[in-house]
C-alpha positions in Angstrom: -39.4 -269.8 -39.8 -38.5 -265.9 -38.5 -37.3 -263.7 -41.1 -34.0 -264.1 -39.8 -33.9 -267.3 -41.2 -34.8 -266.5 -44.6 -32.2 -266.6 -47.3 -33.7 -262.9 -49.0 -35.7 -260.7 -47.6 -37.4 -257.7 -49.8 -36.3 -254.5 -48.5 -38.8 -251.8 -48.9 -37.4 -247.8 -47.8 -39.1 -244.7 -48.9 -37.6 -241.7 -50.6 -38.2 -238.4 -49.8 -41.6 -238.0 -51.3 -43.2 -241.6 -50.4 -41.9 -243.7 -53.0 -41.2 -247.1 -52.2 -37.9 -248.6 -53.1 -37.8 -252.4 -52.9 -34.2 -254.4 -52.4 -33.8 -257.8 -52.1 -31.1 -258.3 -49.2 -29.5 -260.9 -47.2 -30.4 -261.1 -43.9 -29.4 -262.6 -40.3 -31.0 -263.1 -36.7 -30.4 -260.7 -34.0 -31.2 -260.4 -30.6 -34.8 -259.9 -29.7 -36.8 -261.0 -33.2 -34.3 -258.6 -34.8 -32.8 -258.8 -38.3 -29.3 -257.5 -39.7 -28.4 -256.3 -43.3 -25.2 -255.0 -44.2 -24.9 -252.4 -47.1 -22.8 -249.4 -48.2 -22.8 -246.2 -46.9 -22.8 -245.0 -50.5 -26.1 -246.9 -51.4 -29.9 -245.5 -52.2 -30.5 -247.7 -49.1 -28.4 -246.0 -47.0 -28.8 -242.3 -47.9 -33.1 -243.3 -47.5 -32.8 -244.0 -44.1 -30.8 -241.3 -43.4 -34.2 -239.6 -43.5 -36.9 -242.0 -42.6 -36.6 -245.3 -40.8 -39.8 -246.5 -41.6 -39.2 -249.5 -43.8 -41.5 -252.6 -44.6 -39.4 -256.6 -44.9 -40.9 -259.8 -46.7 -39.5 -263.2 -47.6 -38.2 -263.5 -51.1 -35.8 -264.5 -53.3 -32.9 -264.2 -55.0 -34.4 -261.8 -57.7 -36.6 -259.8 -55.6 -40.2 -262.0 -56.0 -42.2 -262.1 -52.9 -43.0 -265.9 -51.4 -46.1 -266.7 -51.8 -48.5 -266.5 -48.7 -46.4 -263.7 -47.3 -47.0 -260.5 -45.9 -44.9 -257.5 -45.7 -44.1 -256.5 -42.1 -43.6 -253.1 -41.3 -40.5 -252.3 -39.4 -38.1 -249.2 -37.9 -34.7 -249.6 -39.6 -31.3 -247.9 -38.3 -28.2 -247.3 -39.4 -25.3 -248.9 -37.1 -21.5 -249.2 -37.1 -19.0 -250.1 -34.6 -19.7 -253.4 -32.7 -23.1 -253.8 -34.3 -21.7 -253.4 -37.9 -19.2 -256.4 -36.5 -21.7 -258.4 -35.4 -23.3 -258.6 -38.5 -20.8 -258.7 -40.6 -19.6 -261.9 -39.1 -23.0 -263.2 -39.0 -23.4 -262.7 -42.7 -19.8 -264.7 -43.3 -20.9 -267.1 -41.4 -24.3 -267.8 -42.9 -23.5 -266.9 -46.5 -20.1 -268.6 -46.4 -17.5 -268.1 -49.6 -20.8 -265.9 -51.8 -19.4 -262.6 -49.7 -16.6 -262.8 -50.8 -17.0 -263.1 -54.5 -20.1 -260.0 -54.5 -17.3 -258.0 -52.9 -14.8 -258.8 -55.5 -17.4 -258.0 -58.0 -18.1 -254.9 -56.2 -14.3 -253.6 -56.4 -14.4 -254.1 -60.7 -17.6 -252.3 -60.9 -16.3 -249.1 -58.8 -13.2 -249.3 -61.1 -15.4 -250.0 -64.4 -17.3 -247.2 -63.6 -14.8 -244.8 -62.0 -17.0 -244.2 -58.9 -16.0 -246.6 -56.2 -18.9 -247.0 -53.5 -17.3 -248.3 -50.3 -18.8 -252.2 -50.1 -20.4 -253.1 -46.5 -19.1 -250.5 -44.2 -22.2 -249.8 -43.0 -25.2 -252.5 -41.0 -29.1 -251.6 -40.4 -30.5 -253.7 -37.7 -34.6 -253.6 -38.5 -37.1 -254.1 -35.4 -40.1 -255.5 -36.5 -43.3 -253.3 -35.2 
């Protein structure tokens, strides 16, 4: 199984000063042992690779805990939009079905909850496994 066939991956980027910052995402096959992630161009994700691309992936689950007998694999991470941002966007519909709809739902009450509305999957990273 690639890691474009997992259900969660953990997302590891790095702020400024080194520290890691571990996600769990969802996560599709691209082209050439790539994967996709979509996220907002509002999130801690985002505004990290703005600066560093460096980022390490592994298997997990839904919460974040590794699978055992995995290794993290470091990667280069990029922000896309346009075509590529389609791409996976569909991609994720298509593998995670009726679930994207609901977390964006939730999404929209929590930017209203909270008064700071963070744009929800505007932007996709496509990661390249070193």
């Amino acid at each position: 199984m690639t890691l474009g066939d997992e259900k969660y991956v953990l997302l590891t980027t790095y702020r400024r000063d080194g520290t890691p910052v571990a996600s769990p995402v969802w996560v599709v096959p691209l082209a050439a042992g790539r994967i996709g992630i979509e996220t907002s161009s509002g999130s801690g994700k985002a505004k990290r690779l703005a600066h560093t691309s460096n980022v390490t992936v592994q298997p997990c689950g839904l919460r974040g805990a590794v699978k055992a007998g995995t290794e993290p694999v470091e990667a280069t991470a990029a922000l896309v939009s346009g075509s590529d941002l389609v791409d996976i966007r569909q991609k994720i519909h298509a593998k995670y079905g009726f679930i994207t709809k609901i977390t964006a739902l939730l999404n929209k009450i929590a930017g209203v909850v909270k008064r700071k509305r963070i744009p929800y999957g505007d932007c996709g990273v496509i990661i390249t496994p070193r």
